[in-house]
N, C-alpha and C positions, 0 to 999 in steps of 0.2 A: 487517161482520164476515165478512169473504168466507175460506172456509178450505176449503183443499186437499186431496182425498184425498190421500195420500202410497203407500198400498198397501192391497190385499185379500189378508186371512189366510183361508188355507181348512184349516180345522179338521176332523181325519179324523172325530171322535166328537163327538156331542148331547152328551152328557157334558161333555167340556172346553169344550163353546161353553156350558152353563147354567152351569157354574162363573165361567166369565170374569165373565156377567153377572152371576152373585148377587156376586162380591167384588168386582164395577167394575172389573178388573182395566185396561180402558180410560180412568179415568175423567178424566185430563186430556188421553188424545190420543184420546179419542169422536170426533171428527171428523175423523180423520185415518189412519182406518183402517174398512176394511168389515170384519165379521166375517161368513163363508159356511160352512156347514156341509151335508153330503150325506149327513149321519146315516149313516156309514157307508159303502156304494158309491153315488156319487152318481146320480141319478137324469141324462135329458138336459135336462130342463129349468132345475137347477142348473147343468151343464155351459156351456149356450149362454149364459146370466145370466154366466157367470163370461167366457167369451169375447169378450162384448160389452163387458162390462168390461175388459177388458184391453185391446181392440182399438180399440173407440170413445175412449177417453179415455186411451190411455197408460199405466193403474193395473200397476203393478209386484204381480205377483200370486205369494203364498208358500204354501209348505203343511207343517201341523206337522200332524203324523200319527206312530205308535208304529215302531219300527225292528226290523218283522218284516216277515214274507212277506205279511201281510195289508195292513199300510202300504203296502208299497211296491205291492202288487197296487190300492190305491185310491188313490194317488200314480198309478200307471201310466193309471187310465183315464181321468184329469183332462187328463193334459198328453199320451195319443195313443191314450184309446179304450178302448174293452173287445173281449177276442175274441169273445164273444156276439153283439156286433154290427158284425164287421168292415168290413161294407159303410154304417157309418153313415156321415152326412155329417158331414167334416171343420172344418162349423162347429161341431162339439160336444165340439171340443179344444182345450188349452189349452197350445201347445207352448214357451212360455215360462214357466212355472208352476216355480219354483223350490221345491227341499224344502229346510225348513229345521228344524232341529232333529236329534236323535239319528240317523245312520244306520248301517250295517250294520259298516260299517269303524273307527266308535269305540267297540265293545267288545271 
């Protein structure tokens, strides 16, 4: 039963990643998707998990997050950093990370 990640959903809020799991919201494509979660402003050690993912194995990686200035500010430090630590290393970005869901321009 050999089965393929197809993508990683990186979920801006703990909130929406305990929800997914209390309703199974995954539960026929559980293996066909990672769900990542940074509680908020991601830590680096999410960040480089999420890069390794992407990098090492080709995972098509998304991110659903809320369509304000705080979304898009923890959208921003996934896929190129935070300005706190400009000088960090570049392996702890995610420059393919796609946002998906509600953004600024559809309301």
């Amino acid at each position: 039963m050999g089965h393929k990640v197809r993508a990683v959903l990186v979920l801006e809020k703990d909130t929406v990643f305990s929800a997914f799991q209390q309703l199974d919201f995954f539960k026929e494509l559980r293996d066909e998707f990672i769900l990542i979660t940074g509680k908020g402003y991601p830590d680096l050690a999410t960040r480089r998990f999420l890069r390794v993912l992407s990098e090492s194995f080709s995972i098509p990686s998304f991110f659903l997050g809320d369509a304000d200035p705080y979304g898009a500010e923890i959208y921003l430090t996934y896929r190129s950093g935070s300005l706190a630590t400009i000088c960090e290393n570049p392996k702890h970005v995610v420059p393919c990370l796609e946002w998906l869901g509600p953004k600024f321009v559809d309301f």
